[in-house]
C-alpha positions in Angstrom: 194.4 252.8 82.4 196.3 249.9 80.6 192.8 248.3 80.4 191.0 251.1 79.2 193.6 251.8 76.5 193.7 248.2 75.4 190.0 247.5 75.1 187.4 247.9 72.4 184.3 247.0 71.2 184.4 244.9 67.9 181.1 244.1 67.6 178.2 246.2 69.2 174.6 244.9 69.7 172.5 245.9 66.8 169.6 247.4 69.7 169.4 249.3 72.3 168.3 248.7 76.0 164.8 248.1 76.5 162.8 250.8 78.2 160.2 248.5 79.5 161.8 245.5 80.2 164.7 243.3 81.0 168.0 243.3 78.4 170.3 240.3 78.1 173.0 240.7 76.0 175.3 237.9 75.1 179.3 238.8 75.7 182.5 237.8 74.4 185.8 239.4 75.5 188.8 237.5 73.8 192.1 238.2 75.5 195.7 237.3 74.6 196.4 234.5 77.9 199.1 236.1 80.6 201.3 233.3 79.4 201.5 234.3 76.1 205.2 234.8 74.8 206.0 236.6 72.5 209.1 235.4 71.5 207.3 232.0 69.3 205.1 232.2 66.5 202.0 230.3 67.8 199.5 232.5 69.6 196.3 231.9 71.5 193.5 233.7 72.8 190.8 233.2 75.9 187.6 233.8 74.9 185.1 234.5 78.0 181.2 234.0 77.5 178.9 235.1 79.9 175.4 237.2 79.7 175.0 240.9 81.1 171.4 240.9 82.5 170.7 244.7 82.0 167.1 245.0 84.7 164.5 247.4 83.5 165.7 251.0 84.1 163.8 252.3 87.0 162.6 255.4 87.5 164.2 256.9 90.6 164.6 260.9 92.6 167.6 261.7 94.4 165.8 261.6 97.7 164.9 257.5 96.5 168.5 256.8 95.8 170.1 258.5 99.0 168.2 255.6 100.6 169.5 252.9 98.5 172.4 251.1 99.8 175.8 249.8 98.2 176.9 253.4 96.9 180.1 254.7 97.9 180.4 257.7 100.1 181.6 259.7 97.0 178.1 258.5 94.8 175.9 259.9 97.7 177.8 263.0 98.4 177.2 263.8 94.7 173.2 262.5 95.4 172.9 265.1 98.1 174.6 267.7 95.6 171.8 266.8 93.1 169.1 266.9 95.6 170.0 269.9 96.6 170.3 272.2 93.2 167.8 270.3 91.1 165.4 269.3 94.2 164.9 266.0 96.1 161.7 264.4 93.4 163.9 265.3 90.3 163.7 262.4 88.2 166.3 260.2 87.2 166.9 256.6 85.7 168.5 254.1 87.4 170.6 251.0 85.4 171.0 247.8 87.5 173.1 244.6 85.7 174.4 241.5 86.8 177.1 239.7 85.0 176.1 235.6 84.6 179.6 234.2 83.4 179.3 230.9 81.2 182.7 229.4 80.0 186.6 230.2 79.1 187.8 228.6 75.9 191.4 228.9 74.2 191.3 229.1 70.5 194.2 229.5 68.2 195.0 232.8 66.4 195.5 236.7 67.2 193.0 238.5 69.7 191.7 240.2 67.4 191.4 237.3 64.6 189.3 235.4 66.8 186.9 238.3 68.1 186.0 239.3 64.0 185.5 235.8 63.9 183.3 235.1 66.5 181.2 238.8 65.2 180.7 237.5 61.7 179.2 234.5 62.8 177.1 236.6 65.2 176.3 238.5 61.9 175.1 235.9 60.4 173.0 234.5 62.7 171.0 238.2 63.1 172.7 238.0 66.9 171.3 241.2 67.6 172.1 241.5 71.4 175.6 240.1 71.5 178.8 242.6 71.8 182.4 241.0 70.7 185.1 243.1 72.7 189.1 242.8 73.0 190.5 243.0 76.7 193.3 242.5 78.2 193.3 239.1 80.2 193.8 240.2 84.4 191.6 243.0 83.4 189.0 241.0 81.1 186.2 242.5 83.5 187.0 245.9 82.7 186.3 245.6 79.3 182.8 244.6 80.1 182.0 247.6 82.6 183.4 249.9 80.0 181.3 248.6 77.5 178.4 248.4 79.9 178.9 252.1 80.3 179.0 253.0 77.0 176.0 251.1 76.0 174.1 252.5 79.0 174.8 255.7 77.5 174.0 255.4 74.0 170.6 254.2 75.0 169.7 256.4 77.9 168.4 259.4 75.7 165.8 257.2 73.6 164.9 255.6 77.3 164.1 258.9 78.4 161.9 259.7 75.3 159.9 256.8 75.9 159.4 257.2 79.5 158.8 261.5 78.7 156.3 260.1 76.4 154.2 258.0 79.0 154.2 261.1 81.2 155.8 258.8 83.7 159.3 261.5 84.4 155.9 264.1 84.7 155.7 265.1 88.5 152.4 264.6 90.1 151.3 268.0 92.5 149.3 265.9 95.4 151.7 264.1 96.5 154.3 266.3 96.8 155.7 265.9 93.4 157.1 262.5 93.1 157.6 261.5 89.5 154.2 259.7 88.1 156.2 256.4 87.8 156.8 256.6 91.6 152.9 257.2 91.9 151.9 254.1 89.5 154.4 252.2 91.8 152.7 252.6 94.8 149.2 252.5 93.6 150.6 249.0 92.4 151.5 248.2 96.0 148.7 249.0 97.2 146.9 246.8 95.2 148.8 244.1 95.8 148.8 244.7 99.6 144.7 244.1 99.1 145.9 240.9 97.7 147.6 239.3 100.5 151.1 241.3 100.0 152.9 242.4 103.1 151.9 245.7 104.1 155.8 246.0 105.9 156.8 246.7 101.8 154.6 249.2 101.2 155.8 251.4 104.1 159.4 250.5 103.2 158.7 252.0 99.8 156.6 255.0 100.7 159.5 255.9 103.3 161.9 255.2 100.1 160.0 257.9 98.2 159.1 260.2 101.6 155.8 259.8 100.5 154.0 258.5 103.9 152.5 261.8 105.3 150.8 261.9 102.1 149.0 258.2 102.2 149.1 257.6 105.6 145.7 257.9 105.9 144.9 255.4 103.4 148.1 252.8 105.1 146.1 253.3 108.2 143.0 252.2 106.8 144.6 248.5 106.0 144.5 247.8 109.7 141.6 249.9 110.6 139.9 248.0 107.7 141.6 244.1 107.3 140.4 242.0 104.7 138.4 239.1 105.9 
């Protein structure tokens, strides 16, 4: 809670996630140092620099993600919840990152100083996916996972739009109606399995998607039928 009360955004990028491809947004979070005292009139601040590699929101059904590990037993109760009530092919995005820090530097001057600082410079060098934030320095990570949440949010409604617009949330009746993303996906694989690929993937994500009974048939064929 201290790190949540302490933290905002000063600067916010200028766009918005990309639908169809991979995000990387620059980060600064400027911190007043644990050692800081009070008590004397100079004051510093850590300024960490790092990237937040935001991976191309995937198109994903509660079924998919029950199978996906690393979620807590909390995150697939509530999966089974929505698998259950809105059914197990309702579409959904999912947002993958990966934080890539870079440095820690200690400038002169207030927190807060420093962080309009380093934002008007990102102004004027058009920085348009960079985010200035103010932290608190134990809890400097928080900052970014609350700003990673809010971003997430702010662009997940025009993500959807693009991906409603591409028919790609649309479900597709033959094959039991997995989202047409999934389809594409697995027509993909296929492809790629004619190219040398390793069938053993394929399977993996046709049981992902409980989608086998509806191309086994055509899986079985790769063996019936090798390339020469």
């Amino acid at each position: 809670m201290k790190a949540l009360e302490q933290t905002y955004v000063v600067r916010y990028p200028k766009q918005s996630l990309a639908t169809f491809g991979v995000t990387s947004i620059n980060y600064f979070v400027v911190t007043s140092p644990v050692y800081a005292d009070s008590d004397t009139g100079d004051r510093e601040g850590v300024v960490r620099r790092g990237k937040v590699i935001a991976e191309r929101p995937t198109i994903v059904t509660p079924y998919y993600a029950l199978k996906v590990q690393g979620f807590s037993d909390e995150a697939y109760e509530y999966l089974q919840f929505l698998a259950d009530r809105l059914g197990a092919n309702s579409p959904g995005i999912l947002y993958q990152y990966r934080n890539e820090s870079d440095n820690l530097e200690i400038i002169g001057g207030e927190p807060a100083e420093i962080a309009h600082k380093i934002s008007d410079d990102l102004d004027s060098r058009s920085e348009n996916l960079a985010v200035v934030m103010v932290g608190v320095d134990e809890l400097w990570d928080v900052a970014l996972l609350k700003f990673m949440y809010e971003f997430t949010a702010s662009s997940s409604a025009m993500n959807v739009d693009e991906m409603m617009s591409r028919g790609l949330l649309d479900p597709n009746p033959t094959v039991g109606g997995l989202p047409t993303a999934a389809v594409q996906r697995i027509e993909s694989m296929f492809r790629e399995v004619g190219r040398g690929r390793s069938p053993e993937e394929l399977k993996h994500e046709l049981d992902q998607w409980g989608a086998f009974e509806y191309y086994e048939e055509r899986f079985l064929n790769i063996f019936r039928n090798p390339r020469p």
